[in-house]
C-alpha positions in Angstrom: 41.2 -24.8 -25.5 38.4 -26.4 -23.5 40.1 -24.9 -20.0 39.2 -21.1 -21.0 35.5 -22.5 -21.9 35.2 -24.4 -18.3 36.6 -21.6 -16.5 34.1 -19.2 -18.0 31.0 -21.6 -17.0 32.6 -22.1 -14.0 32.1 -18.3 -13.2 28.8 -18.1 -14.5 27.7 -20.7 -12.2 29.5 -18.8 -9.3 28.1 -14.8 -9.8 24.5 -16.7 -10.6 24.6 -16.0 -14.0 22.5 -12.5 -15.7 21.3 -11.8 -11.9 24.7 -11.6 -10.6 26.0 -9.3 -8.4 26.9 -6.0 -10.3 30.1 -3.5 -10.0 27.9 -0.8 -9.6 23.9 -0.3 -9.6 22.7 2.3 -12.5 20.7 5.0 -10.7 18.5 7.3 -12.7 16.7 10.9 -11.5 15.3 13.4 -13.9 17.7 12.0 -16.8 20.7 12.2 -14.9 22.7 9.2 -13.8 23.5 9.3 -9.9 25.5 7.4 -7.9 25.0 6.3 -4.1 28.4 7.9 -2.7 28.1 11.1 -4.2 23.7 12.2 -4.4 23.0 15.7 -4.8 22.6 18.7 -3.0 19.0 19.1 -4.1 17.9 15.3 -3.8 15.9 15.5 -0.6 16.6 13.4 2.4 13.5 10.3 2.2 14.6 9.8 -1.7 18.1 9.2 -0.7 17.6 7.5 2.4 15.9 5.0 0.2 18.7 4.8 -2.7 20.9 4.0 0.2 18.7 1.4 2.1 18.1 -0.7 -1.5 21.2 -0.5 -3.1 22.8 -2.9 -1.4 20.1 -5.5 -2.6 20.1 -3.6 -6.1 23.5 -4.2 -6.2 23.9 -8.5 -5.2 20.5 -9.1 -7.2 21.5 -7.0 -10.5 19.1 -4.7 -10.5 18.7 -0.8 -11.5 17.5 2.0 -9.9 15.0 4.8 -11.0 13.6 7.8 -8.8 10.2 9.1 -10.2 10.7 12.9 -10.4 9.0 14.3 -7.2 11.2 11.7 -4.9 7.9 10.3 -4.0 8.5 6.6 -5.7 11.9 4.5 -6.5 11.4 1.9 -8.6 13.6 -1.2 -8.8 13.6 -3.6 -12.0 16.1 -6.1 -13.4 19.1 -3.7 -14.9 19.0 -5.9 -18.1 16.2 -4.4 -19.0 13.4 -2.0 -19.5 10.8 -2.5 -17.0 11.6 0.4 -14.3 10.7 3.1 -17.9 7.4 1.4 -17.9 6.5 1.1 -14.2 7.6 4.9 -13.6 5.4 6.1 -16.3 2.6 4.0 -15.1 3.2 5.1 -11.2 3.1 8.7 -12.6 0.2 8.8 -13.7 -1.2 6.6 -10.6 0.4 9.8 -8.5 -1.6 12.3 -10.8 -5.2 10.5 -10.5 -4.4 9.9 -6.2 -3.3 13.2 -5.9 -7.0 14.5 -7.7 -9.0 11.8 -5.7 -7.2 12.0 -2.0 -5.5 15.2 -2.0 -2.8 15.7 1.1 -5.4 16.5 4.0 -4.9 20.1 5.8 -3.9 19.8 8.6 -5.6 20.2 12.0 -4.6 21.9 15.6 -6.1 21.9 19.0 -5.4 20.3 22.1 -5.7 16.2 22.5 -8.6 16.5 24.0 -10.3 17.2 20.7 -12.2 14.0 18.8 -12.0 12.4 15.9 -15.4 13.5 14.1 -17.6 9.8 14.7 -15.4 8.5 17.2 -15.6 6.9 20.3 -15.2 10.1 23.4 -11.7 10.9 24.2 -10.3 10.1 21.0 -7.4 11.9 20.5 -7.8 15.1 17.2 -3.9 15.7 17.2 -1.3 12.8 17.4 1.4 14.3 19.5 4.6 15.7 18.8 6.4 12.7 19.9 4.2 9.3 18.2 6.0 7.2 20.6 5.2 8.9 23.8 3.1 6.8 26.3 -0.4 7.3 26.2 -2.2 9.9 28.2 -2.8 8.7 31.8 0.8 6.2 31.4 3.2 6.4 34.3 6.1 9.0 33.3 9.4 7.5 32.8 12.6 8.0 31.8 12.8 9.8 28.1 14.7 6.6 27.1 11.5 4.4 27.8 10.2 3.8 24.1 7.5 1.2 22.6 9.4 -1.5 21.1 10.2 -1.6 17.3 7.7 -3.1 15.4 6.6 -3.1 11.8 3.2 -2.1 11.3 3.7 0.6 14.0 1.6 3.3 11.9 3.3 5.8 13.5 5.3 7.1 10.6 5.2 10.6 9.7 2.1 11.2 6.6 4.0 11.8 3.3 7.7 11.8 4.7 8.9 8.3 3.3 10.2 7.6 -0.6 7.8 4.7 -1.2 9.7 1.7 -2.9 8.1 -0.4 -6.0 10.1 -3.9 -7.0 9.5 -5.0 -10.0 11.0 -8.6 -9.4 12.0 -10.9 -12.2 10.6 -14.2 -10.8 10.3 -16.0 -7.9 14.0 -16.6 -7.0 14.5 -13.0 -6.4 11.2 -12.7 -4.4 13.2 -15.5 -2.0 16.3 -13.0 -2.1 14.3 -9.6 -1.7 12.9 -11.3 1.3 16.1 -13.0 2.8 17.7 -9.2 2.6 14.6 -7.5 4.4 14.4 -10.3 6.9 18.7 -9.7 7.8 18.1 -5.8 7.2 15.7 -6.2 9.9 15.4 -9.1 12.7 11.2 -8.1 13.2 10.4 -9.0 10.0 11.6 -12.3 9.9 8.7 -14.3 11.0 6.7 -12.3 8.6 9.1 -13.2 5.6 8.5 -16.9 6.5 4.8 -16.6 5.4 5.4 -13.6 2.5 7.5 -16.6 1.1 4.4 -18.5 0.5 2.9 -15.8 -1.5 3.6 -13.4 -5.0 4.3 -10.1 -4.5 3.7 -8.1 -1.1 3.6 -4.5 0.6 4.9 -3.4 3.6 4.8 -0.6 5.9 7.9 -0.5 7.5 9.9 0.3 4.9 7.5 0.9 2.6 8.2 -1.0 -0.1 5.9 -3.5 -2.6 7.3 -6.1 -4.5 5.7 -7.9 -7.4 6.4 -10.8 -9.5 6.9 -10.3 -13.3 7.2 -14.0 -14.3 5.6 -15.8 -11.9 5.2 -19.8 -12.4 1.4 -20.4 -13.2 0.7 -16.9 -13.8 -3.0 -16.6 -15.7 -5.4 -13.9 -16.1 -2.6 -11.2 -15.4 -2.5 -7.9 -16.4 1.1 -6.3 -15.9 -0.2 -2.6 -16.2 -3.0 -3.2 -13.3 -0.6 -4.9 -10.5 1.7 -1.9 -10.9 -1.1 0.3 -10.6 -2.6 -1.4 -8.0 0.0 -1.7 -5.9 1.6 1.9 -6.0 -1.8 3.0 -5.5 -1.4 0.9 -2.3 1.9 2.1 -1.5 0.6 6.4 -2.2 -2.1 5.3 0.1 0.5 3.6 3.4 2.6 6.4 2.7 -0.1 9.5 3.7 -2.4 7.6 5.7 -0.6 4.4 7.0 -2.2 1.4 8.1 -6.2 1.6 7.0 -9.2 -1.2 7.6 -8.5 -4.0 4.7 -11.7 -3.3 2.8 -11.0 0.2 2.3 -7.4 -0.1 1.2 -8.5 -2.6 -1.6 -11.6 -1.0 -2.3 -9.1 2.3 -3.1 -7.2 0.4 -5.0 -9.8 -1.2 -6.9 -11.3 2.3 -7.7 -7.6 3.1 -9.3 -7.9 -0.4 -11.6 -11.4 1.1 -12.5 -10.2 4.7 -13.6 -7.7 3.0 -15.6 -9.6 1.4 -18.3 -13.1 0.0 -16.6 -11.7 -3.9 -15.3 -10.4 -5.2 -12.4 -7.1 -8.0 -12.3 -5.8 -7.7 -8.9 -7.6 -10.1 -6.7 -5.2 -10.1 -3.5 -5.4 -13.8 -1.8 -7.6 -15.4 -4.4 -6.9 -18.7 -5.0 -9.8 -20.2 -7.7 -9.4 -19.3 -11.4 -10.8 -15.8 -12.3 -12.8 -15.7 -15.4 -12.6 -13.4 -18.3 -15.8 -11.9 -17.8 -15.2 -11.0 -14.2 -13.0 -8.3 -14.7 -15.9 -6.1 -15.5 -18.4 -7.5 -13.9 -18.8 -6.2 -10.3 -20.8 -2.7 -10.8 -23.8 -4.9 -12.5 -23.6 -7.7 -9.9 -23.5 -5.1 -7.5 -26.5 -3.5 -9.0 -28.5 -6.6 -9.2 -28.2 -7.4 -5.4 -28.9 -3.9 -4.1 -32.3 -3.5 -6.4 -33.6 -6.4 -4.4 -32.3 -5.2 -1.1 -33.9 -1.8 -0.8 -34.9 -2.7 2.7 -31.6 -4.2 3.6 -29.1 -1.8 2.9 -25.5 -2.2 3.2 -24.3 -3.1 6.9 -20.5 -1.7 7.9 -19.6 -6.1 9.2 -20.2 -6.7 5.2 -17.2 -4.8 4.2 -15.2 -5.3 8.2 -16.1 -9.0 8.2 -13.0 -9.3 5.6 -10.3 -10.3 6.9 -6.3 -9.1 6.1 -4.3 -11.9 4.2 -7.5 -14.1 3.2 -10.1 -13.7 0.1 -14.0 -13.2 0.8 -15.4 -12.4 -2.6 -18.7 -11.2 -0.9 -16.7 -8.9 1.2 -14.4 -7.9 -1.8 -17.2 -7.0 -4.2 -18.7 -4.8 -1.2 -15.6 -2.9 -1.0 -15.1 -1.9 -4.3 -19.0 -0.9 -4.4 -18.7 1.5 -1.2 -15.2 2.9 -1.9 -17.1 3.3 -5.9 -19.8 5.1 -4.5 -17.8 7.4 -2.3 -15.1 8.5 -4.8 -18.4 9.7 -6.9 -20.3 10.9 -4.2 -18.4 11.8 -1.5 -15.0 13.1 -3.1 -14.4 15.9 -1.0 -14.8 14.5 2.2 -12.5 11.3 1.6 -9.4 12.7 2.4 -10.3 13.9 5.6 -12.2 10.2 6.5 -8.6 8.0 5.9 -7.4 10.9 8.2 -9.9 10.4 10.7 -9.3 6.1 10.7 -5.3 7.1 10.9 -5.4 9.3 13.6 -7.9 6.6 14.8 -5.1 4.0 14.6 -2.7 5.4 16.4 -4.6 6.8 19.3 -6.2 3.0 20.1 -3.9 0.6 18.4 -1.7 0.8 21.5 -0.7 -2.3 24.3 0.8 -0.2 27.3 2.8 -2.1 29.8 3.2 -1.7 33.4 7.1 0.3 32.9 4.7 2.8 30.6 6.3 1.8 27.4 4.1 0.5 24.6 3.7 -1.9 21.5 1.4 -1.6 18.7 -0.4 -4.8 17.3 0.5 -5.0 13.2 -2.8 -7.0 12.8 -5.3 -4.3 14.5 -8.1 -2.9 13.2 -11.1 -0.8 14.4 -13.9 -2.3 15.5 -16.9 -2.1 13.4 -18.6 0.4 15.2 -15.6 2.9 15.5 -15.4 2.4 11.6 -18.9 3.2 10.8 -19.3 6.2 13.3 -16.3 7.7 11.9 -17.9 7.3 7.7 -21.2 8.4 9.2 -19.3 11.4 10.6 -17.5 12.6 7.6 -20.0 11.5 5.3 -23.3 11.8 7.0 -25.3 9.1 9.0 -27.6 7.6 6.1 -24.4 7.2 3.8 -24.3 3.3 3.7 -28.2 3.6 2.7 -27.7 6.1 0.3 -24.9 4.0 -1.1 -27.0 0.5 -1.6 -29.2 3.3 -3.6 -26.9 4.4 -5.3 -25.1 0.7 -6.3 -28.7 -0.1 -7.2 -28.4 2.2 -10.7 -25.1 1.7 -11.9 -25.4 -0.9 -14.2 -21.9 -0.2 -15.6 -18.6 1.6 -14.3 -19.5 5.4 -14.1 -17.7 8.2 -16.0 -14.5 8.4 -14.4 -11.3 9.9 -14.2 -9.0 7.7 -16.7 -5.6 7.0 -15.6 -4.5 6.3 -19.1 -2.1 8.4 -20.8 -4.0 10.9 -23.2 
């Protein structure tokens, strides 16, 4: 009798148990159940590209599959479970509150001669027809002379890609998710060495975010705002690419703020973060601007911030300026991440002497690209008039709320 009982622990200790690999991964779009082999007619061609591309992972690490409606999001969560319900409904209504805020920009024609409004001269107005041609003025060479591949390229059509959100039981399948993207594709790999070392991630290329449900340690965590936060950050990759760190968490932050007035995400930050913080920045913010009325808010405050570290300084600036200009400068915002995109992709370019090029994933604009291109779109005294403007808000504005009526 005890042989039957061994055998059976013996295979749970050789498929790894409730995250074992699975016969076949459960897909769900628009209440139907799909399968990989056999999509529809109608599903367009980014939303099955990505059922194809994470299914294989889906499918070793046990997990499910769910496609938001539009195509625009996949969501992956342990199949045991009902996680991917919650983070769909919760990256729905994320879609509905970016889509009011940073509506798809229209879009723009002229020659390349054209500038960015702000920028530097001889900025390029229309990225051309091929992204990975060789900059003007580049020695013409055979068509098959390409940049090298490289993540972080920003060169990625805006709005063409499903974006992908993992909702990742715990650390152990972080380690796999990252294993799988680092085989998937050799580029990555140094990369995954260092994500390794952190929770949760997003990427460009793919475009995918990953967070950690049950992570060891885990205090002061709010579920609801790191989904948010990071398919806010995901909508945000996916129709403008690549943008300056400040702004891409000050964006973000603004999303945590619509939701219910309090901020959990704090990307990099290592000390313990107090209850009371999570609502505290617009008075803090208003407390140092009301002594600074002639020392207004300089564009290094917010650039100074590096990628991949904290500066608390730095992170409470963002959130003020992105604040300010989602209240006063709504209609103008889509067109300024546009402007810092087409930015991007015009400068962030290494040409070699054989007229192929690389892009640098690290990059950003200098300082004084980014503030000419704000003061362009949103008018030279705007970082005055925001310190102003920070100086009276006391608490969170009236705002768009994210939550479900």
């Amino acid at each position: 009798m005890r042989i039957p009982m061994l055998l059976g622990l013996l295979l749970v200790v050789l498929l790894g148990g409730p995250a074992a690999a699975q016969a076949k991964v459960p897909i769900s779009w628009k209440g139907k159940r799909l399968d990989v082999a056999s999509l529809p007619k109608e599903l367009a061609e980014a939303p099955a590209t990505a059922l194809r591309q994470w299914e294989p992972w889906a499918k070793k690490a046990g997990y499910k599959m769910d496609l938001e409606a539009s195509g625009r999001t996949l969501v992956l969560s342990p199949a045991s479970g009902s996680r991917g319900a919650q983070v769909i409904a919760i990256v729905g209504r994320a879609e509905t509150w970016f889509d009011d805020l940073l509506p798809k920009p229209p879009s723009r024609t002229g020659d390349a001669s054209g500038a960015v409004p702000g920028a530097a001269p001889g900025t390029p107005e229309v990225i051309p027809e091929d992204p990975e041609s060789p900059p003007p003025g580049a020695e013409k060479k055979s068509p098959a002379k390409k940049p090298a591949a490289s993540w972080g390229s920003g060169s990625t059509e805006p709005d063409s890609q499903t974006a992908t959100l993992i909702a990742l039981a715990d650390e152990a399948d972080q380690k796999g998710l990252l294993e799988f993207l680092a085989a998937a594709k050799p580029e990555l790999a140094e990369w995954a060495v260092q994500a390794s070392k952190e929770v949760g991630f997003v990427l460009e290329i793919p475009l995918v975010a990953a967070f950690v449900d049950n992570a060891s340690g885990q205090e002061e965590w709010n579920p609801d705002h790191e989904i948010l936060n990071r398919a806010v950050r995901l909508l945000t990759m996916r129709r403008f690419g690549q943008l300056p760190n400040w702004l891409v968490h000050g964006l973000a932050w603004e999303a945590e703020n619509a939701f219910d007035g309090s901020i959990w995400v704090y990307p990099y930050r290592s000390e313990f973060v107090y209850t009371v913080e999570h609502a505290a920045w617009p008075l803090d913010l208003a407390n140092e601007f009301q002594g600074r009325s002639d020392a207004p808010l300089r564009i290094e405050e917010l650039t100074s911030w590096k990628p991949r570290t904290w500066d608390g300084a730095g992170a409470r600036h963002s959130f003020g300026f992105f604040h300010y200009l989602a209240a006063a400068k709504k209609p103008q915002l889509s067109s300024l991440l546009d402007d810092l995109r087409r930015y991007r992709d015009a400068n962030n370019r290494k040409p070699a002497p054989d007229g192929t090029w690389t892009r640098d994933p690290n990059w950003e604009p200098p300082p004084e690209a980014q503030a000419a291109i704000v003061r362009g779109r949103c008018g030279e005294p705007v970082l005055e008039e925001a310190s102003a403007w920070l100086a009276k808000q006391t608490t969170a504005r009236s705002r768009t709320d994210i939550r479900e009526k």
